[in-house]
TIBA-501412 format. One line per 10 residues: number of its first residue (from 0); their letters; for each residue x, y, z of N, C-alpha, C, O, CB. Coordinates in nm, 2 decimals. Atoms other than C-alpha are relative to their C-alpha. Glycine has a CB too. Example, Ala and Ser with C-alpha at 12.3 -4.5 7.8 and 13.67 -1.06 7.14 Angstrom:
BEGIN
0> AS> 0.09,-0.12,0.00,1.23,-0.45,0.78,0.09,0.12,0.00,0.19,0.12,0.07,-0.10,0.00,0.12 | -0.09,-0.11,0.00,1.37,-0.11,0.71,-0.08,0.11,0.08,-0.03,0.22,0.09,0.04,0.05,-0.14
END
This chain:
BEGIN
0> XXXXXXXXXX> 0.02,-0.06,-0.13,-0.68,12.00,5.21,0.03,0.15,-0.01,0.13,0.18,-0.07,0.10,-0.07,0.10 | 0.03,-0.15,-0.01,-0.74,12.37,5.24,0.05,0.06,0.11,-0.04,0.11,0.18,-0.13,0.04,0.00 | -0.02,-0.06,-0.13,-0.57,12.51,5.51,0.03,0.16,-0.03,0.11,0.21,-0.11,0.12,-0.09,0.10 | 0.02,-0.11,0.02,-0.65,12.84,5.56,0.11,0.10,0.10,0.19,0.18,0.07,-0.14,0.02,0.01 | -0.08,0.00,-0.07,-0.50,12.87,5.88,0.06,-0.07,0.12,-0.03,-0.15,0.15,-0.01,0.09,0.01 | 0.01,0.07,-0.10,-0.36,12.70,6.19,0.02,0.02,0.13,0.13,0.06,0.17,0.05,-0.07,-0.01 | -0.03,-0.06,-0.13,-0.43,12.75,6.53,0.04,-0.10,0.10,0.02,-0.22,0.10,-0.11,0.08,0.04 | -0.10,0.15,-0.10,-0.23,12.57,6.84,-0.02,0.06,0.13,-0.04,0.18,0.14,0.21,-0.03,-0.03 | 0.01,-0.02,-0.13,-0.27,12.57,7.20,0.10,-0.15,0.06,0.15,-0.25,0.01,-0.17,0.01,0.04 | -0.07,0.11,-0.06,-0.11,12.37,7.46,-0.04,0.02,0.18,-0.09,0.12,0.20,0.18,0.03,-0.05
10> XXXXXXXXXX> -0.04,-0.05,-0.10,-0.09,12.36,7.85,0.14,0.03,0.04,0.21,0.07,-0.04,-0.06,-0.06,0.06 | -0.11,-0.03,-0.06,0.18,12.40,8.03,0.08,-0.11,-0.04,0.18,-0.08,-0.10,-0.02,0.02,0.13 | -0.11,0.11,0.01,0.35,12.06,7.99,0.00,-0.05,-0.12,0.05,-0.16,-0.14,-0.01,-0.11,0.08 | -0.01,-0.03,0.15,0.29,12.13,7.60,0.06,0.10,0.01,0.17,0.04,0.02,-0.12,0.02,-0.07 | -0.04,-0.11,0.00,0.43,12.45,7.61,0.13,-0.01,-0.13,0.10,0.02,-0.25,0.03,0.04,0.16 | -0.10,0.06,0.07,0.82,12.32,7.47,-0.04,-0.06,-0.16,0.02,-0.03,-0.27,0.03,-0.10,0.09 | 0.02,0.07,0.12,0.66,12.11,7.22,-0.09,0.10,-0.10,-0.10,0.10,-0.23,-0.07,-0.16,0.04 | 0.08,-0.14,0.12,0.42,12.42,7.09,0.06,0.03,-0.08,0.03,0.01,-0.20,-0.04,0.13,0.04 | -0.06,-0.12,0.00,0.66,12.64,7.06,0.11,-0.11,-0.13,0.12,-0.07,-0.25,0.07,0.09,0.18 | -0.03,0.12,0.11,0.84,12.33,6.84,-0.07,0.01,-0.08,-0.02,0.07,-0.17,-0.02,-0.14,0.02
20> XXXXXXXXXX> 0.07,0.05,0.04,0.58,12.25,6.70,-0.07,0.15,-0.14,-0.10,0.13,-0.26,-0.09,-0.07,0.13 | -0.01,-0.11,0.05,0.52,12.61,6.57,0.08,0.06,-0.13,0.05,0.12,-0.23,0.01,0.04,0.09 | -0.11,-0.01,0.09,0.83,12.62,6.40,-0.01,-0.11,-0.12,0.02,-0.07,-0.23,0.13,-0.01,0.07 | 0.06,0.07,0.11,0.73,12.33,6.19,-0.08,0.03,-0.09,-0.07,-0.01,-0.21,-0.05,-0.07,0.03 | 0.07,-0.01,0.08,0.45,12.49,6.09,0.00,0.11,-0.11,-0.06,0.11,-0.22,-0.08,0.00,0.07 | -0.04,-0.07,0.10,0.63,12.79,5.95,0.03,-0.03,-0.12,0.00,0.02,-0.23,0.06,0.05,0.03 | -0.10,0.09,0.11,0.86,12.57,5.76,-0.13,-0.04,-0.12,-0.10,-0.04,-0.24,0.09,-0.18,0.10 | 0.08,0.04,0.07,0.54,12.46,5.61,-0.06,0.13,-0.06,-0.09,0.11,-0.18,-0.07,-0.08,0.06 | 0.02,-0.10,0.07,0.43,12.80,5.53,-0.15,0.05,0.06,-0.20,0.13,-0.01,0.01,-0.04,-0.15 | 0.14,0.00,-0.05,0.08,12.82,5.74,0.00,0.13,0.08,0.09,0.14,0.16,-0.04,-0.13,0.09
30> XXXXXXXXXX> 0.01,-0.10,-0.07,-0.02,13.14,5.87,-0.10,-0.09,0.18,-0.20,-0.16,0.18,-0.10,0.14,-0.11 | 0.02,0.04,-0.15,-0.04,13.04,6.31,-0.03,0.12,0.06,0.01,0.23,0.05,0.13,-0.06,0.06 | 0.02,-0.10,-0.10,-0.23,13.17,6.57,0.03,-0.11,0.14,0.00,-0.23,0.15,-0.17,0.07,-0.01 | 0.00,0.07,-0.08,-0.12,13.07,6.89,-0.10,0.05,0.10,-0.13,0.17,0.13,0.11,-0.01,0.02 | 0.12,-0.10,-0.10,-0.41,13.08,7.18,0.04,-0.03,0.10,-0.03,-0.04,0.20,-0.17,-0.02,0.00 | -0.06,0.04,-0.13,-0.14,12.97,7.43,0.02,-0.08,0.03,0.04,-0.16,-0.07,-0.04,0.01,0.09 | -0.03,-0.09,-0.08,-0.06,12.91,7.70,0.11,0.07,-0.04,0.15,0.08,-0.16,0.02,-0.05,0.10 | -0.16,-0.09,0.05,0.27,13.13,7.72,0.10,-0.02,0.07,0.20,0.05,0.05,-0.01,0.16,0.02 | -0.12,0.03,-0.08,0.49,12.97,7.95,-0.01,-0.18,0.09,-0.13,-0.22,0.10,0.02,0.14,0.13 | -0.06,0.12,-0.04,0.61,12.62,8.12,-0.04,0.03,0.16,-0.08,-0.04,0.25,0.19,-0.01,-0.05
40> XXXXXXXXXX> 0.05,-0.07,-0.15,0.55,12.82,8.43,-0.09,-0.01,0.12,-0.06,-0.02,0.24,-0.02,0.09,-0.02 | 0.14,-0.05,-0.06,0.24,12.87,8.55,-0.08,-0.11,-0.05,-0.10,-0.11,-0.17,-0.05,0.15,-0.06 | 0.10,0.14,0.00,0.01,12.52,8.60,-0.15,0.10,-0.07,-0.21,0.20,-0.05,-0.03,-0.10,0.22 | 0.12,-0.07,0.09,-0.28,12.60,8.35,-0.11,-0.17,0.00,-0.06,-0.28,0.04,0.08,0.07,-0.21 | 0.09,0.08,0.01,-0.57,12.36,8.31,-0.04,0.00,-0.15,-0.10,0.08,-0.21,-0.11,0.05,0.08 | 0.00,0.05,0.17,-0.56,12.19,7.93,-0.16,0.00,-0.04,-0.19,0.03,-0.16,0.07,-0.17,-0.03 | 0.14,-0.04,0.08,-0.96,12.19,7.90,-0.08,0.14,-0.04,-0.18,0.14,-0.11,-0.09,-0.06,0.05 | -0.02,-0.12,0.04,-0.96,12.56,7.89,0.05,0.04,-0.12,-0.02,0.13,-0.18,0.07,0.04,0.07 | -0.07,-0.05,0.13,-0.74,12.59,7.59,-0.05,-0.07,-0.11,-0.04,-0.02,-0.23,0.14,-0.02,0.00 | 0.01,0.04,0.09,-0.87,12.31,7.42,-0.13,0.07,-0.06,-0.12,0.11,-0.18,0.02,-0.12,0.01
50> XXXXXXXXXX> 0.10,-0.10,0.03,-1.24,12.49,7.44,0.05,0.13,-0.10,0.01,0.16,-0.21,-0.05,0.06,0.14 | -0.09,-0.15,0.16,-1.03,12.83,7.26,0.01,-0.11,-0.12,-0.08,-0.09,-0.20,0.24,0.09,0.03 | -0.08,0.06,0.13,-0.90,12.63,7.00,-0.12,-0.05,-0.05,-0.15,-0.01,-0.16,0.14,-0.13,0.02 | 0.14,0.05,0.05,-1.25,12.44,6.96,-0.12,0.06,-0.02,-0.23,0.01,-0.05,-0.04,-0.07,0.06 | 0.10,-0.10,0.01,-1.44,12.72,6.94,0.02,0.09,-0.14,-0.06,0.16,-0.20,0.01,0.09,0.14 | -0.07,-0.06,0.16,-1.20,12.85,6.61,-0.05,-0.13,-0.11,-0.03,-0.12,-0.23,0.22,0.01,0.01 | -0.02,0.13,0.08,-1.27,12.54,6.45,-0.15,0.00,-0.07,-0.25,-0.01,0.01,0.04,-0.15,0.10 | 0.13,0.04,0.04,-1.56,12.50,6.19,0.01,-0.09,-0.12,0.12,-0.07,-0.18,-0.09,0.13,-0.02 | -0.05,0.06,0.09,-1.60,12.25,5.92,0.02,0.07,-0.15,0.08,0.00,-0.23,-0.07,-0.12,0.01 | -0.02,-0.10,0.08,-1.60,12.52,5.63,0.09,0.13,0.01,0.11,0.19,-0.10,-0.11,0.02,-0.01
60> XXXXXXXXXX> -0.06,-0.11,0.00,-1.40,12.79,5.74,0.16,-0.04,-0.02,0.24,0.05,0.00,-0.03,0.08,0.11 | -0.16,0.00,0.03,-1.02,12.61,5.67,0.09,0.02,0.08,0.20,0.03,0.05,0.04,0.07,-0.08 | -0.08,0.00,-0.14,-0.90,12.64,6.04,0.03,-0.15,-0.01,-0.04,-0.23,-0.07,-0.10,0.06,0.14 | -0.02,0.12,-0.08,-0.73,12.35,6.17,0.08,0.01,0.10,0.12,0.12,0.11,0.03,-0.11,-0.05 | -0.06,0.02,-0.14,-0.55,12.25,6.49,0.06,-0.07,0.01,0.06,-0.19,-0.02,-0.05,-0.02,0.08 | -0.06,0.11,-0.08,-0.30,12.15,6.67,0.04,-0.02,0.16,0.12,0.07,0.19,0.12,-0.02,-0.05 | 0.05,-0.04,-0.15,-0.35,12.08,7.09,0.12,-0.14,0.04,0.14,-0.24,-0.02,-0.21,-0.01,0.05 | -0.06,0.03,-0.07,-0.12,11.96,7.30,0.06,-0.01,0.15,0.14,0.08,0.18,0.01,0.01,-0.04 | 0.00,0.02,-0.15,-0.08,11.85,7.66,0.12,-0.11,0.05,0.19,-0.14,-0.05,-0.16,-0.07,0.03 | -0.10,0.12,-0.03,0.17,11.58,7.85,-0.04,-0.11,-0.07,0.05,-0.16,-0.14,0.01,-0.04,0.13
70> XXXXXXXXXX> 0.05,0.13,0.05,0.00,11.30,7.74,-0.10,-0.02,-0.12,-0.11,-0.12,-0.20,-0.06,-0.04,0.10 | 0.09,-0.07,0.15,-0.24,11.45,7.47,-0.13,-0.04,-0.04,-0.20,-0.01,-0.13,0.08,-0.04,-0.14 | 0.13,0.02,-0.01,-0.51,11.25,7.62,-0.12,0.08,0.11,-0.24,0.05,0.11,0.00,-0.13,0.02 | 0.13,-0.09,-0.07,-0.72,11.49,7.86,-0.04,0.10,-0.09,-0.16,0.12,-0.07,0.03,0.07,0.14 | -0.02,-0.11,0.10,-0.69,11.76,7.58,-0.06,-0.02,-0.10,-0.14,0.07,-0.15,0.12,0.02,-0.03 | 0.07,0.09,0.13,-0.79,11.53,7.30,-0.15,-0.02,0.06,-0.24,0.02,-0.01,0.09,-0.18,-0.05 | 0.13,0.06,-0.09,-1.11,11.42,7.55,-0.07,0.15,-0.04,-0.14,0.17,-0.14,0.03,-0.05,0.22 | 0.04,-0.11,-0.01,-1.17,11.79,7.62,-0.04,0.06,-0.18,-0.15,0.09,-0.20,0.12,0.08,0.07 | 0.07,-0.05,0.09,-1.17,11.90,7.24,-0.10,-0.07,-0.08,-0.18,0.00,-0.15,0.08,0.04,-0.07 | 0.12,0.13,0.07,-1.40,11.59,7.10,-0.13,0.05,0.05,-0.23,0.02,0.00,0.02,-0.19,0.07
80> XXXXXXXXXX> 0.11,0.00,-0.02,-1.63,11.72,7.29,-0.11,0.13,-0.04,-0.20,0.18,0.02,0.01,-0.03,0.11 | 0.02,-0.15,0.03,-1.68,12.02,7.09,-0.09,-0.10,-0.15,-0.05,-0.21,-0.20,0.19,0.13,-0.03 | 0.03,0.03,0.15,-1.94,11.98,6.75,0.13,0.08,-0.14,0.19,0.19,-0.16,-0.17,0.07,-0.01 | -0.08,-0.05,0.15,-1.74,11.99,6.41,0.15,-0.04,0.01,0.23,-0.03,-0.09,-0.01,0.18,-0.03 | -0.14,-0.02,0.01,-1.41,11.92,6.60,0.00,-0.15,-0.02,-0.10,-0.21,0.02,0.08,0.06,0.13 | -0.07,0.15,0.03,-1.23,11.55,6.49,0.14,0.07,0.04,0.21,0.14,-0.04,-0.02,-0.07,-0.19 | -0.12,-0.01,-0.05,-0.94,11.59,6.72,0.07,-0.16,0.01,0.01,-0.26,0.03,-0.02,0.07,0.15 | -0.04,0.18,0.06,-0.69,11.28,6.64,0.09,0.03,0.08,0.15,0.13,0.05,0.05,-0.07,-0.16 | -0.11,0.03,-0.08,-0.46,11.19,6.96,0.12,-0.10,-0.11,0.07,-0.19,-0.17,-0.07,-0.11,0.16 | -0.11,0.06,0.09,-0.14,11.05,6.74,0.11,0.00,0.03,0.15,0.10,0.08,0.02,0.05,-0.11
90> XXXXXXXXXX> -0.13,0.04,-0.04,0.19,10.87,6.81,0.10,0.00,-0.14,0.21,-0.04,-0.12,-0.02,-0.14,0.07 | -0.09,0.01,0.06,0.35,10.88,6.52,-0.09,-0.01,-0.16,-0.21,-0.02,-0.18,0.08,-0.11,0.06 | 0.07,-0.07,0.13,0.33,10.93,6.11,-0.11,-0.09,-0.02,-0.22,-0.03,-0.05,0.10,0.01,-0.14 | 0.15,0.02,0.03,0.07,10.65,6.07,-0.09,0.01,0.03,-0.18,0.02,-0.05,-0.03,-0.06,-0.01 | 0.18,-0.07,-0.07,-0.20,10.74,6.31,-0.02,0.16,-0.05,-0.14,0.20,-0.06,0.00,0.02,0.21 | 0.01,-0.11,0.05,-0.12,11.10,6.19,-0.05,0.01,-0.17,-0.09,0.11,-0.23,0.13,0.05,0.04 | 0.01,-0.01,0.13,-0.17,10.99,5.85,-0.11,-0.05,-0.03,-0.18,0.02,-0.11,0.09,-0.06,-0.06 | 0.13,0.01,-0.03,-0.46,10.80,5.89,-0.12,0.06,0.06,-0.24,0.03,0.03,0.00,-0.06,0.04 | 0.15,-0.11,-0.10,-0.67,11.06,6.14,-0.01,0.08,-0.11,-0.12,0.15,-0.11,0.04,0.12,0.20 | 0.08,-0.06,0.12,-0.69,11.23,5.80,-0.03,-0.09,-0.07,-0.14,-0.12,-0.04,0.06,0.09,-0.08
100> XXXXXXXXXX> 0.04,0.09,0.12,-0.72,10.99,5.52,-0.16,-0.05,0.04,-0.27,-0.03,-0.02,0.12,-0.14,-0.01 | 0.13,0.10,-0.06,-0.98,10.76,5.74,-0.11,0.10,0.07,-0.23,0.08,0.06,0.06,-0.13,0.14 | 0.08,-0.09,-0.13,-1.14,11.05,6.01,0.00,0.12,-0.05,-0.08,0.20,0.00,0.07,0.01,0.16 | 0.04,-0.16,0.02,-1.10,11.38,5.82,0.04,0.08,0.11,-0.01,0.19,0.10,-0.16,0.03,0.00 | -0.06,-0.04,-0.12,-0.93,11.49,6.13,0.08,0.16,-0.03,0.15,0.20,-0.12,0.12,-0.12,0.04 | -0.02,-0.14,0.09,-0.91,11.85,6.13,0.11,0.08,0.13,0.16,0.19,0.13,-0.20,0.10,-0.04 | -0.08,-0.09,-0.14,-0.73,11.90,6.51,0.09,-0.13,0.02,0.04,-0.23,0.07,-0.14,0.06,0.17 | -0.08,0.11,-0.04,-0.39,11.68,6.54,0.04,0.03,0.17,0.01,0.13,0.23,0.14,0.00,-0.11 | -0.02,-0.04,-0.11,-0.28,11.64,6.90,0.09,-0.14,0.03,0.12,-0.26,-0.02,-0.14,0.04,0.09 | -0.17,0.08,-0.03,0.01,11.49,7.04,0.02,0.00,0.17,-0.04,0.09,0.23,0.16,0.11,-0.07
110> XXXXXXXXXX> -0.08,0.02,-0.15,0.16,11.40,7.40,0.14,0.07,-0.01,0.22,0.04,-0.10,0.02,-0.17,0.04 | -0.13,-0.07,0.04,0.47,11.62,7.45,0.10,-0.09,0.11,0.22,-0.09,0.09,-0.01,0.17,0.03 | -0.12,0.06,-0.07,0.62,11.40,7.73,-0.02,-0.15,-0.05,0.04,-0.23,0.03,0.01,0.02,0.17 | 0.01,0.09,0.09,0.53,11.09,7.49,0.02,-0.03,-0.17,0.01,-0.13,-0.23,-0.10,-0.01,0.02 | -0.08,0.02,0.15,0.68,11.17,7.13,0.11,0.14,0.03,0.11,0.24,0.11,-0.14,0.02,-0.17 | -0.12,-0.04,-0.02,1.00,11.32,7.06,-0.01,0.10,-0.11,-0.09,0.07,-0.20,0.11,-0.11,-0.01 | -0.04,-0.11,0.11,1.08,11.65,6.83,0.00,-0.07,-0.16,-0.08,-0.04,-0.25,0.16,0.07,0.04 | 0.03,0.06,0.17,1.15,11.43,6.49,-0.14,-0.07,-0.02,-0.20,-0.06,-0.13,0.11,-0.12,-0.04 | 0.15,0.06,0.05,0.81,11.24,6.54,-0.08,0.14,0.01,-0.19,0.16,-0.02,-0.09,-0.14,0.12 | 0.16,-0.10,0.01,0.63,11.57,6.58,0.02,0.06,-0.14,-0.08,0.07,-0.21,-0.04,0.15,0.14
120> XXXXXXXXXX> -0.06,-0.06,0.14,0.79,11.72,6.28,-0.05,-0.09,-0.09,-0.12,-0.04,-0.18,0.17,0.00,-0.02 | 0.04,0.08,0.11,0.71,11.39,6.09,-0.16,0.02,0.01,-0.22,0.06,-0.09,0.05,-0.15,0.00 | 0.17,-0.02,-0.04,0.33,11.39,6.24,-0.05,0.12,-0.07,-0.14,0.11,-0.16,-0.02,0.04,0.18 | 0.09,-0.07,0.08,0.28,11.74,6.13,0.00,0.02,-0.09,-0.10,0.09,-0.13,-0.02,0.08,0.02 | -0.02,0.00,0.15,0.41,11.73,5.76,-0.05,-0.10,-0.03,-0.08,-0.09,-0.15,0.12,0.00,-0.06 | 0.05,0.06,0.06,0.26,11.43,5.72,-0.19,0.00,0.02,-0.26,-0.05,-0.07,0.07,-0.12,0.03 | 0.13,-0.05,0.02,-0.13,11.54,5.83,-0.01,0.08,-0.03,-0.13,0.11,-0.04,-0.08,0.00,0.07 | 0.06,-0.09,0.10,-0.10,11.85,5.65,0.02,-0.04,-0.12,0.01,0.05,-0.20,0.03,0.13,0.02 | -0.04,0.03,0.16,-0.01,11.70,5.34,-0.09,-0.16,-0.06,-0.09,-0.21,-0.17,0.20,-0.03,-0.02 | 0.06,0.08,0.06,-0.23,11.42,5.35,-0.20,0.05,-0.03,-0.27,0.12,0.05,0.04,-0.15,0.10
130> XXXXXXXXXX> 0.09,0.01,0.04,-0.56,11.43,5.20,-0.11,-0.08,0.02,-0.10,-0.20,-0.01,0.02,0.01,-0.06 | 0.09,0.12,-0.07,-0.94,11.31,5.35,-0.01,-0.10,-0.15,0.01,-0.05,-0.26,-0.18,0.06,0.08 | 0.03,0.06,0.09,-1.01,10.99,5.15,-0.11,-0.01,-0.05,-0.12,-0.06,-0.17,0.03,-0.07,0.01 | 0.11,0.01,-0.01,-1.36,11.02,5.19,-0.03,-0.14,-0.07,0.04,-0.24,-0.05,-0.06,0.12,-0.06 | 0.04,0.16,0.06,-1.56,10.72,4.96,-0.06,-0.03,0.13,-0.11,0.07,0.19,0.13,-0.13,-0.04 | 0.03,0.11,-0.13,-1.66,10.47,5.28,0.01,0.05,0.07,-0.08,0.01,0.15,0.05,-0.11,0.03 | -0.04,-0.07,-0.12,-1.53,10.68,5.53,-0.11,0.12,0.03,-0.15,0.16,0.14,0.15,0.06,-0.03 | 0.08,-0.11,-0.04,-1.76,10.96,5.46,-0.16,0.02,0.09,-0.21,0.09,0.17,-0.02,0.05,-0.11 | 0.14,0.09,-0.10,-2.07,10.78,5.59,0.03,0.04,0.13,-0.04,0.13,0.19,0.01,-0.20,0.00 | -0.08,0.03,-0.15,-1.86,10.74,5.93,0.00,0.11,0.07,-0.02,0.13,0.19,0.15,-0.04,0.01
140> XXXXXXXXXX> -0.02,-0.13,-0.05,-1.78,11.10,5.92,-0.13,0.08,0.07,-0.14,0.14,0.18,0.06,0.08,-0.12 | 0.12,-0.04,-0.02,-2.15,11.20,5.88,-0.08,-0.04,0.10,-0.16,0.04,0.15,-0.06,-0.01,-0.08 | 0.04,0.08,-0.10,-2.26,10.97,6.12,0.08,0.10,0.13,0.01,0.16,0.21,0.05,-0.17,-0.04 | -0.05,-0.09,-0.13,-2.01,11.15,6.40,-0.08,0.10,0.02,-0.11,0.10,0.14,0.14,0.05,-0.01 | 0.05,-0.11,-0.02,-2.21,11.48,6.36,-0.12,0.01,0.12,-0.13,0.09,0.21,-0.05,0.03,-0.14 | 0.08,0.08,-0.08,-2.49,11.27,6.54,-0.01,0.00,0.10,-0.11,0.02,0.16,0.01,-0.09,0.00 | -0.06,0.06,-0.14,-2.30,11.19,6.84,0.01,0.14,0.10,0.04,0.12,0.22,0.18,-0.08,-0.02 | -0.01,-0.13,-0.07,-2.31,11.60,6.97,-0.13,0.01,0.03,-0.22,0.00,-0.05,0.05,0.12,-0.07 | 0.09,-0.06,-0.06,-2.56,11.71,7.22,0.03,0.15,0.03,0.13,0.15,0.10,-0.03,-0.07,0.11 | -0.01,-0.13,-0.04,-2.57,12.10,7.27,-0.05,0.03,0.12,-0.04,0.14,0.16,-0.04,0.08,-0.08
END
């Protein structure tokens, strides 16, 4: 896995878990861009941010992502619907470990009022450190490309 760099967004009722979630990523050593939001504050609309964040994202350039919302499913909806993005909603280290291995998953995303600070910590050291498996899977992957209308 090549990570070149990682960029993170959140709405508002992500915000906490970003700003977490951020600090993880130092620990890991990843140059972060954050594209927001900037506060807990101010009601923001999560398919806004996930568009930023999905618009950084290409399958060659070594960006990846991590988006986050309360629940981590309107956000996840919102970025899927971007070509090139494999955004993986994940509860914990095995779906996090699998949306790479199995999906090539290049944008993790999380619920912040549905997992707790040690699962996101485990979530994000364990999909940046795991590796796609490709083999059988790659088919699946190629096949997704498909599924985008512009």
């Amino acid at each position: 896995m090549d990570v070149k760099k990682v960029v993170i967004a959140s709405d508002h009722a992500g915000f906490e878990a970003k700003e977490f979630a951020k600090e993880c990523l130092v620990k890991l050593g990843f140059e972060i861009e954050d594209l927001g939001t900037n506060s807990k504050d101010v009601s923001v609309d999560y398919p806004d941010f996930a568009n930023i964040l999905s618009n950084k994202i290409s399958e060659k350039n070594g960006i990846y992502g991590v988006l986050i919302c309360g629940t981590g499913i309107g956000i996840s909806v919102a970025a899927n619907r971007h070509a090139n993005v494999r955004c993986a909603l994940c509860h914990d280290v095995t779906t996090a470990r699998l949306s790479r291995e199995h999906n090539d998953a290049n944008v993790l995303c999380f619920g912040a009022r549905i997992v707790g600070r040690a699962t996101i910590e485990d979530m994000i050291n364990i999909f940046f450190a795991t590796p796609f498996a490709g083999g059988r899977h790659q088919n699946r992957i190629d096949k997704l490309g498909s599924c985008y209308v512009s």
